[in-house]
N, CA, C and O atoms as a GROMACS GRO file, in nm:
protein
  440
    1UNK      N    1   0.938   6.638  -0.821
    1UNK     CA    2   0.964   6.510  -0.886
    1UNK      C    3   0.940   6.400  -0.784
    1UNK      O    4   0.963   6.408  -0.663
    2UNK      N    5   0.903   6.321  -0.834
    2UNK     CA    6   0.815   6.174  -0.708
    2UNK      C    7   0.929   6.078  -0.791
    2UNK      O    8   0.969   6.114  -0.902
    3UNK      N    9   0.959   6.002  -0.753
    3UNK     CA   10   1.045   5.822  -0.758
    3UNK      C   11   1.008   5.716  -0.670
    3UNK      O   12   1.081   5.718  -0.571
    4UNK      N   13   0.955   5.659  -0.669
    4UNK     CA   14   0.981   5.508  -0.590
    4UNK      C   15   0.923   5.379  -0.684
    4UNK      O   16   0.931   5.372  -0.807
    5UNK      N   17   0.880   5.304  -0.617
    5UNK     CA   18   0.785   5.174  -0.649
    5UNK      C   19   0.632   5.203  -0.622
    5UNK      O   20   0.572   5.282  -0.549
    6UNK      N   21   0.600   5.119  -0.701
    6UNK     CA   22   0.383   5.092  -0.674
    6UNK      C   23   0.363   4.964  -0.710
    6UNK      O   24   0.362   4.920  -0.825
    7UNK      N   25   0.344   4.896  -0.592
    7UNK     CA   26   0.232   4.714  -0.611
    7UNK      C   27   0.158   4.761  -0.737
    7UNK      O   28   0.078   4.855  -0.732
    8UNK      N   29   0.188   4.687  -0.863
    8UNK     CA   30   0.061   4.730  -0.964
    8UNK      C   31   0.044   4.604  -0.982
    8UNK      O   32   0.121   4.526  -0.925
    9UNK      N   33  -0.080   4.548  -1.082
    9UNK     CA   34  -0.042   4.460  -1.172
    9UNK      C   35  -0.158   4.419  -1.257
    9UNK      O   36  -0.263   4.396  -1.197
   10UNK      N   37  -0.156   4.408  -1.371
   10UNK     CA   38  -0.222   4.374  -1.459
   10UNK      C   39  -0.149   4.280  -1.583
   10UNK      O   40  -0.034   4.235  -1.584
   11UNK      N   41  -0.262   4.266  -1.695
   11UNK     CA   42  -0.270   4.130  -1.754
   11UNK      C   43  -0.308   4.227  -1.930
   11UNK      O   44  -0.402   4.289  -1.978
   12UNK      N   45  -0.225   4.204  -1.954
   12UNK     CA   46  -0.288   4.312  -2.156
   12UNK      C   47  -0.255   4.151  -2.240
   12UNK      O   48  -0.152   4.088  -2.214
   13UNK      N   49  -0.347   4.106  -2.327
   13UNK     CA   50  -0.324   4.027  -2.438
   13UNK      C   51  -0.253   3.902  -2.352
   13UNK      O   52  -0.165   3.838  -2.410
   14UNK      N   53  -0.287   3.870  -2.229
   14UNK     CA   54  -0.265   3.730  -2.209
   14UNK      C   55  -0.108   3.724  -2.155
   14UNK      O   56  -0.039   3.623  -2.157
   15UNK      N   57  -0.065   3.859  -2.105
   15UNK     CA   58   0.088   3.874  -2.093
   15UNK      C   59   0.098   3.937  -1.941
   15UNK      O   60   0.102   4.060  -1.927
   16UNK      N   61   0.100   3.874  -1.862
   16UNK     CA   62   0.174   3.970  -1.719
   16UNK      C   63   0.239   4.042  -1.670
   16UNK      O   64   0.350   3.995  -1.645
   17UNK      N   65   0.222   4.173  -1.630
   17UNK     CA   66   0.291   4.262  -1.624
   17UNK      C   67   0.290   4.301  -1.436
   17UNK      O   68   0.182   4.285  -1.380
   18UNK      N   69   0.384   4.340  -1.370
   18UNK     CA   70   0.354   4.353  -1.252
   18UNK      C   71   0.451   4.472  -1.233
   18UNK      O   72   0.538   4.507  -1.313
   19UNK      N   73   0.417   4.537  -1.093
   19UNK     CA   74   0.476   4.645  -1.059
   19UNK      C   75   0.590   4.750  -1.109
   19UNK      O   76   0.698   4.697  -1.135
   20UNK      N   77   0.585   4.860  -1.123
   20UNK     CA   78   0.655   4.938  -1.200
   20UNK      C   79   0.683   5.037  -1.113
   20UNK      O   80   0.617   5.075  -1.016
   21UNK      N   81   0.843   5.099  -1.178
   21UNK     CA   82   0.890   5.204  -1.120
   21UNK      C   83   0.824   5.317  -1.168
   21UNK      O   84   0.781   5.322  -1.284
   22UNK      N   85   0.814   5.404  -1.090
   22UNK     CA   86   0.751   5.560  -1.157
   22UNK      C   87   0.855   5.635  -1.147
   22UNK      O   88   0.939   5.603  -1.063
   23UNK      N   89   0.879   5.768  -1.239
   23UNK     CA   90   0.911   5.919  -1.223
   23UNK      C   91   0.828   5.936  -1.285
   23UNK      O   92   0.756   5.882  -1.369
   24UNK      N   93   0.857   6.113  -1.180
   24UNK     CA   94   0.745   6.166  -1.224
   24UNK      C   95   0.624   6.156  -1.278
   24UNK      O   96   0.584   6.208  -1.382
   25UNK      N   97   0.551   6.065  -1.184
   25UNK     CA   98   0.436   5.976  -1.196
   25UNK      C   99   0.384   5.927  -1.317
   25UNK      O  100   0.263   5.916  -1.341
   26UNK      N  101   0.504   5.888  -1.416
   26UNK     CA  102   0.503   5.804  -1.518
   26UNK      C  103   0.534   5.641  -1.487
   26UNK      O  104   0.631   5.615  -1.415
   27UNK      N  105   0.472   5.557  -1.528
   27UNK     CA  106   0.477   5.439  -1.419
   27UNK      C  107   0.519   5.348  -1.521
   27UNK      O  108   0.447   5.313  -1.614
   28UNK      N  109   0.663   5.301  -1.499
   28UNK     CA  110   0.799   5.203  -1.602
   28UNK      C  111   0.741   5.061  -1.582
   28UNK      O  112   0.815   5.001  -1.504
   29UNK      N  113   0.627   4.974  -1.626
   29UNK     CA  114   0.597   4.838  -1.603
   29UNK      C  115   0.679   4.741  -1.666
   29UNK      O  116   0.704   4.759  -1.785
   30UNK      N  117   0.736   4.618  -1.597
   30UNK     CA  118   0.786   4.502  -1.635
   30UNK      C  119   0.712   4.417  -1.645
   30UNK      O  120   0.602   4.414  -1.588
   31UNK      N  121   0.766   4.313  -1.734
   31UNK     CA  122   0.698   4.182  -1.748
   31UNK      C  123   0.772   4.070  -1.720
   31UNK      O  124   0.883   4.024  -1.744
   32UNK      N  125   0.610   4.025  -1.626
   32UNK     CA  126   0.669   3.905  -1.517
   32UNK      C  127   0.708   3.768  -1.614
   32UNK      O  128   0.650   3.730  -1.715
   33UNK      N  129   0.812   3.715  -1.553
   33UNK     CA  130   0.848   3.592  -1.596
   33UNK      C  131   0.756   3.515  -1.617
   33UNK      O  132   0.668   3.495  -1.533
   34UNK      N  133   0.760   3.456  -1.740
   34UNK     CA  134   0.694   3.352  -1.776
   34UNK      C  135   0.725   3.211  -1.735
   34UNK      O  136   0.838   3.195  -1.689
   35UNK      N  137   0.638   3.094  -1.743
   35UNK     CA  138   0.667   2.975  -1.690
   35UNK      C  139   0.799   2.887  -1.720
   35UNK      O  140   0.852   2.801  -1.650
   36UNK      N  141   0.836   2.939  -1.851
   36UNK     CA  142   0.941   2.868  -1.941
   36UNK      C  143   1.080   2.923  -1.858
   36UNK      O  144   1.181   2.852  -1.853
   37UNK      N  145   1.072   3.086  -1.777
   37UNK     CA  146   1.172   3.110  -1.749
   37UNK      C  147   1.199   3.023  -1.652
   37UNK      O  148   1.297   2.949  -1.655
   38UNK      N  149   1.112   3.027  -1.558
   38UNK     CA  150   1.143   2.953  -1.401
   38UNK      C  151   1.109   2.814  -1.446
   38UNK      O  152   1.048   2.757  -1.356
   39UNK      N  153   1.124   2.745  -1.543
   39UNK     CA  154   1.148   2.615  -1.550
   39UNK      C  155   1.307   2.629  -1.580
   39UNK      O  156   1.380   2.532  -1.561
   40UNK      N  157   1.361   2.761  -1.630
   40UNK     CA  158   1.485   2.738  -1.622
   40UNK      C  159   1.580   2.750  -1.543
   40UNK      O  160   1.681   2.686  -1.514
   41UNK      N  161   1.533   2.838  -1.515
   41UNK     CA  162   1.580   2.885  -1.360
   41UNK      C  163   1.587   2.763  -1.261
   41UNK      O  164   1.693   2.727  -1.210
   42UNK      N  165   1.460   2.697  -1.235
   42UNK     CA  166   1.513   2.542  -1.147
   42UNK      C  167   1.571   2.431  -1.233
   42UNK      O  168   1.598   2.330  -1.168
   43UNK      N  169   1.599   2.424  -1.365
   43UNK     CA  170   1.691   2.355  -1.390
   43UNK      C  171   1.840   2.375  -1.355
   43UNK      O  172   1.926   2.298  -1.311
   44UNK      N  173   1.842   2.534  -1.397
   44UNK     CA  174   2.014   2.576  -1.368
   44UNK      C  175   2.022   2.563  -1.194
   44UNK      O  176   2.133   2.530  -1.152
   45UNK      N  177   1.933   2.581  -1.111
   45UNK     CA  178   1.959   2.570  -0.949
   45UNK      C  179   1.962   2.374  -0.901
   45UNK      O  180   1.977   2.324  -0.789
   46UNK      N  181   1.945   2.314  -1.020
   46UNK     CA  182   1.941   2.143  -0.966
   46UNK      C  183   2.053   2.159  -1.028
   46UNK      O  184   2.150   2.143  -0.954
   47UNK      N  185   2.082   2.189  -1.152
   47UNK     CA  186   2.262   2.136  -1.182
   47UNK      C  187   2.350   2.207  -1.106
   47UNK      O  188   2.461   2.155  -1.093
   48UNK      N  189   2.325   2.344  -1.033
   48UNK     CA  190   2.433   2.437  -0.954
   48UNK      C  191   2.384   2.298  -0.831
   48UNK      O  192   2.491   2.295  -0.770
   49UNK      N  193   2.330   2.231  -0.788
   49UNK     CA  194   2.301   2.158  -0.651
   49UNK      C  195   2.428   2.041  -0.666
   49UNK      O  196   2.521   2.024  -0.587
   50UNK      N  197   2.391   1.947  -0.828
   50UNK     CA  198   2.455   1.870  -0.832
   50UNK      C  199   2.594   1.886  -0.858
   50UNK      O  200   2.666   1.789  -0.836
   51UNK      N  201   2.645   1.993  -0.903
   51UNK     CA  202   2.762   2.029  -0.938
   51UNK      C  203   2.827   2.042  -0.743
   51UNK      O  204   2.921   1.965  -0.720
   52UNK      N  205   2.796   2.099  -0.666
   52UNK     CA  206   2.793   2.121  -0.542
   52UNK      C  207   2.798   2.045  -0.464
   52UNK      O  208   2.870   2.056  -0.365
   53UNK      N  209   2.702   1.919  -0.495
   53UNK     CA  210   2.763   1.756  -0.423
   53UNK      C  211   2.832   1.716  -0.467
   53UNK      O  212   2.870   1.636  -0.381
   54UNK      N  213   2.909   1.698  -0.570
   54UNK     CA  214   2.992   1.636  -0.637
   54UNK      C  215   3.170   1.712  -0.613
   54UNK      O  216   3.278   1.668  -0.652
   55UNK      N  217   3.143   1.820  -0.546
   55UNK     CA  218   3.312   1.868  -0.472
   55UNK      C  219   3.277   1.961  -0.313
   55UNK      O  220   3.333   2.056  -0.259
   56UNK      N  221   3.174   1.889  -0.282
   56UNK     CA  222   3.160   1.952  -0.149
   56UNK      C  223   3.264   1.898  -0.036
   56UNK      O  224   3.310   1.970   0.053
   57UNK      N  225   3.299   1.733  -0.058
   57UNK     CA  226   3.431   1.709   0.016
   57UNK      C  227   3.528   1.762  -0.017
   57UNK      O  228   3.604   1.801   0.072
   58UNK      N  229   3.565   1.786  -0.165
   58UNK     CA  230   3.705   1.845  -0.177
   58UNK      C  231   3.663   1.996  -0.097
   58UNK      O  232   3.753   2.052  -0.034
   59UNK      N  233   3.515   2.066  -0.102
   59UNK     CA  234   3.582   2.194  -0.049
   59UNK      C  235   3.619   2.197   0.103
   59UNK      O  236   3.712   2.255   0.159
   60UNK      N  237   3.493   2.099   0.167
   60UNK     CA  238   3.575   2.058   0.313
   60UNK      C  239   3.733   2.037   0.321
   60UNK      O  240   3.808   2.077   0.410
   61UNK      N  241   3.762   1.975   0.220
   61UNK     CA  242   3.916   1.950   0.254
   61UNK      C  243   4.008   2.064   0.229
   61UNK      O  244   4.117   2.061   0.286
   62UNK      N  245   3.970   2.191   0.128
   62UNK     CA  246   4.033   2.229   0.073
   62UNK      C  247   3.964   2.339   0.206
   62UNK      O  248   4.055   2.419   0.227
   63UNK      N  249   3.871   2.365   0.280
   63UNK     CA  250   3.850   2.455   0.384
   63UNK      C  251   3.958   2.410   0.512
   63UNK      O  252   3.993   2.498   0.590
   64UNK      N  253   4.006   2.280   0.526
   64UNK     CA  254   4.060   2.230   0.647
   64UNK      C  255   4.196   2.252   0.620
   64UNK      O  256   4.284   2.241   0.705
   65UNK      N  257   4.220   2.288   0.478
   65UNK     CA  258   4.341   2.285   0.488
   65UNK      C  259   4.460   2.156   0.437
   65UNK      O  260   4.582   2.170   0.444
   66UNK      N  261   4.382   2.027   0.384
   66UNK     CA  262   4.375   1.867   0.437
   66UNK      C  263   4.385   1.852   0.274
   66UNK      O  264   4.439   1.746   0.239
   67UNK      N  265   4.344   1.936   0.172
   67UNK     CA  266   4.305   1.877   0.025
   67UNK      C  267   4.450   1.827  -0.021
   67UNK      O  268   4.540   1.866   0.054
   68UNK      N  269   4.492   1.748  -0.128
   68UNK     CA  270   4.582   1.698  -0.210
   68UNK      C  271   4.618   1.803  -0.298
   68UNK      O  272   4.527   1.878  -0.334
   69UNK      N  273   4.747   1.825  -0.345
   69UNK     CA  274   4.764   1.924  -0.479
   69UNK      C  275   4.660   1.883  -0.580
   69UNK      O  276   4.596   1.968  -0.641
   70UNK      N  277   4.642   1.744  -0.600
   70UNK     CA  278   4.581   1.694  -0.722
   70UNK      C  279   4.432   1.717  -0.697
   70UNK      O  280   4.370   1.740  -0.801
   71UNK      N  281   4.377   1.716  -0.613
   71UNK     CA  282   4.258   1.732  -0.618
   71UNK      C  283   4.205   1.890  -0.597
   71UNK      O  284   4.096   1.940  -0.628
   72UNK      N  285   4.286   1.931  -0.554
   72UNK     CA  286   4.283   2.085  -0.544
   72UNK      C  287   4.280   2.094  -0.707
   72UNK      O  288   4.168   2.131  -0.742
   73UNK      N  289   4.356   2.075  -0.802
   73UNK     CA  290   4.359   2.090  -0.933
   73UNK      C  291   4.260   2.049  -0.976
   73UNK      O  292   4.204   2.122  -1.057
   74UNK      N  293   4.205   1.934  -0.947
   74UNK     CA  294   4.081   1.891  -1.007
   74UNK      C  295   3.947   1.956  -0.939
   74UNK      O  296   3.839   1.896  -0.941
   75UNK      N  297   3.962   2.059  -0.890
   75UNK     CA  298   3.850   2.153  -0.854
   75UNK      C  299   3.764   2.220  -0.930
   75UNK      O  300   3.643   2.244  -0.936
   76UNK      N  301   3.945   2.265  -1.036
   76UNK     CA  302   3.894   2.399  -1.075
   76UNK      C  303   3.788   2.363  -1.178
   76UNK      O  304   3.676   2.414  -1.173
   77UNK      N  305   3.824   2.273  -1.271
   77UNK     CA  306   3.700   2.225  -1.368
   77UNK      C  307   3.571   2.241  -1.321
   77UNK      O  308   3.501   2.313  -1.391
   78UNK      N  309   3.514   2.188  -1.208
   78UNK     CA  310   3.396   2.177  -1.130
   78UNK      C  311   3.364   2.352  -1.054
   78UNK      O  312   3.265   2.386  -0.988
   79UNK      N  313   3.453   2.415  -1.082
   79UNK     CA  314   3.426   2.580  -1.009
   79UNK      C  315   3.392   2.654  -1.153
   79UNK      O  316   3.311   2.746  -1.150
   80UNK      N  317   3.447   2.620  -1.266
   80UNK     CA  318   3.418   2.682  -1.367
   80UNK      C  319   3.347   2.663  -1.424
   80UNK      O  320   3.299   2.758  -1.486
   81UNK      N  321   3.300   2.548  -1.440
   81UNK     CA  322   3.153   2.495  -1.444
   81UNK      C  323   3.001   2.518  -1.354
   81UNK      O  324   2.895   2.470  -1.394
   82UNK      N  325   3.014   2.595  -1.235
   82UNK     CA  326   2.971   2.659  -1.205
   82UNK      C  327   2.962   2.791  -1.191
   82UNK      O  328   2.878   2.849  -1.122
   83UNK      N  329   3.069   2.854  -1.272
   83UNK     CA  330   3.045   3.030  -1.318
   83UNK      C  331   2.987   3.033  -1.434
   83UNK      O  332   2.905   3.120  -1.462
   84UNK      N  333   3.028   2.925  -1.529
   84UNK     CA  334   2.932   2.956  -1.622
   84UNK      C  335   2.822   2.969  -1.629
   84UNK      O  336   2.758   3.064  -1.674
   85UNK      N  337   2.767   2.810  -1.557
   85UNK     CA  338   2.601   2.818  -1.506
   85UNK      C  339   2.548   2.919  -1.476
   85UNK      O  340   2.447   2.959  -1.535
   86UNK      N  341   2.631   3.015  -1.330
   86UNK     CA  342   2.561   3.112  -1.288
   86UNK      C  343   2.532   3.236  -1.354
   86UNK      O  344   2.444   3.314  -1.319
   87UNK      N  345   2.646   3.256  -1.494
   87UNK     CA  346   2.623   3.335  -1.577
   87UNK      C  347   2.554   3.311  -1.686
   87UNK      O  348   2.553   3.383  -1.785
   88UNK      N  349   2.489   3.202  -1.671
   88UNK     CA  350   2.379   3.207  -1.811
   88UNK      C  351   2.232   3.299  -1.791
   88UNK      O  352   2.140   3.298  -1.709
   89UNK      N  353   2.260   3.371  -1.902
   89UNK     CA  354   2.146   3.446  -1.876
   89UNK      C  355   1.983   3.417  -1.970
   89UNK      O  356   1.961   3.414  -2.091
   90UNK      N  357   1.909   3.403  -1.871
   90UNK     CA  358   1.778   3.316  -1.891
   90UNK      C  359   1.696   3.431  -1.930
   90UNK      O  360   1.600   3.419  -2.006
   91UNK      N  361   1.738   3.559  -1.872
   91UNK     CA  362   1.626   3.635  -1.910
   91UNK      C  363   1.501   3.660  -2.031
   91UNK      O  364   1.393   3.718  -2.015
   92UNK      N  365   1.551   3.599  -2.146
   92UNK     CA  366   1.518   3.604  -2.321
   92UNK      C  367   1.422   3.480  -2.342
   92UNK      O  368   1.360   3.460  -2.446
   93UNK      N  369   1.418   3.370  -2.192
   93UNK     CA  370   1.347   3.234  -2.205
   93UNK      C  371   1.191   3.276  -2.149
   93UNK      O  372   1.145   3.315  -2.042
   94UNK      N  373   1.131   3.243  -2.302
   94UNK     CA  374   0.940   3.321  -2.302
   94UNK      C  375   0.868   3.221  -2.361
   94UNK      O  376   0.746   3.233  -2.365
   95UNK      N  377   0.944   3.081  -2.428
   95UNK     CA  378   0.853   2.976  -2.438
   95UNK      C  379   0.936   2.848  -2.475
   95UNK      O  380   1.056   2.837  -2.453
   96UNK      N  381   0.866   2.766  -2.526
   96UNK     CA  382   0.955   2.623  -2.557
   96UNK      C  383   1.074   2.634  -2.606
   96UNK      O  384   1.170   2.591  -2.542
   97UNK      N  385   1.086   2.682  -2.704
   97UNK     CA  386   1.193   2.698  -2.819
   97UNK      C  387   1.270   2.764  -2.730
   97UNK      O  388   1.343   2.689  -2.666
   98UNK      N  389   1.281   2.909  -2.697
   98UNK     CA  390   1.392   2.956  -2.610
   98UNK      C  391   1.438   2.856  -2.491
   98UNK      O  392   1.553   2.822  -2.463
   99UNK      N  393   1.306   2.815  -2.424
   99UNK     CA  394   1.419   2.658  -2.327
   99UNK      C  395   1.522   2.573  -2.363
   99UNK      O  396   1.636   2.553  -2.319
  100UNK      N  397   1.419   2.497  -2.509
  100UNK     CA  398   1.508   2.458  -2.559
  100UNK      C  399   1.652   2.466  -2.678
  100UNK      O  400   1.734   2.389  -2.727
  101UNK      N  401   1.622   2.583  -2.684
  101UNK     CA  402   1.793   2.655  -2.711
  101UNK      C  403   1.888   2.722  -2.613
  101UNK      O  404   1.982   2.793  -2.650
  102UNK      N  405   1.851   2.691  -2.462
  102UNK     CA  406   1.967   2.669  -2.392
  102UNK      C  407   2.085   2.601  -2.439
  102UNK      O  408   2.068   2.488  -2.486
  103UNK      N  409   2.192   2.644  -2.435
  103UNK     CA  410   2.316   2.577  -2.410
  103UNK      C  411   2.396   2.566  -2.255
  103UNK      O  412   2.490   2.635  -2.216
  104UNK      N  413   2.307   2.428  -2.162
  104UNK     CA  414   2.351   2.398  -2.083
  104UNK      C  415   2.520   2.325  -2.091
  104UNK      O  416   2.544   2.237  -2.173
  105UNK      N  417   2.604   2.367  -2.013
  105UNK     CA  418   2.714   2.309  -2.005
  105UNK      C  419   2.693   2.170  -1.923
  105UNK      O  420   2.593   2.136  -1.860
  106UNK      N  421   2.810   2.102  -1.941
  106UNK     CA  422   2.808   1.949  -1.918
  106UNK      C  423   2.900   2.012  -1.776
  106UNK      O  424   2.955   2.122  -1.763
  107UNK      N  425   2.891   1.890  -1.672
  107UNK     CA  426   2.957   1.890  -1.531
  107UNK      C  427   3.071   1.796  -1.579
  107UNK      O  428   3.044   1.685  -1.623
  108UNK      N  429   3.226   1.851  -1.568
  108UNK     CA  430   3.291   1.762  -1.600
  108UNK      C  431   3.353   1.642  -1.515
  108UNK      O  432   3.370   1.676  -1.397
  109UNK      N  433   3.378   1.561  -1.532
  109UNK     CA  434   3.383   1.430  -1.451
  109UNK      C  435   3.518   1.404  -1.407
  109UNK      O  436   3.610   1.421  -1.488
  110UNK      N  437   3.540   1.367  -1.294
  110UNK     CA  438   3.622   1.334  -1.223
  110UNK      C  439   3.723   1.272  -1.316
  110UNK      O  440   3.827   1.224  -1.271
   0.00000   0.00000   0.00000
């Protein structure tokens, strides 16, 4: 029995497919992300940025030791708002319409 990876890649009906796992030199091909995904993908990595400037002092403060009860409280909104983000799963985004039926969450405001 053989297992690993193989650099493959080819193109069927206008669709990208790149490297695949094999057993038993049956070869498992995926298909590469399309443009629509990684437009989403750098949308969700600019709002994880901006979400990130917007309590990077509180985490300094809250790393020093230095934060306020109250602002420590007002963290958590801005931390949960970034688990969600990171758990949205983009994988299913293959053209316009799936972009635009994201349900991006809002950054909540101070």
């Amino acid at each position: 029995m053989m297992t690993g990876w193989r650099d493959c890649h080819f193109t069927a009906n206008g669709v990208d497919f790149f490297r695949g796992a094999f057993h038993d030199y049956q070869i498992i091909w995926h298909q590469r992300p399309g443009v629509q995904f990684w437009r989403a993908e750098v949308t969700r990595q600019k709002l994880l940025n901006d979400a990130d400037n917007a309590i990077k002092d509180w985490r300094t403060e809250l790393t020093l030791g230095i934060i306020s009860d109250e602002n420590k409280a007002a963290l958590i909104l801005p931390m949960n708002y970034i688990n969600v983000l990171k758990s949205l799963d983009l994988t299913g985004v293959s053209d316009e319409a799936t972009f635009t039926a994201i349900r991006w969450p809002s950054l909540p405001q101070e």
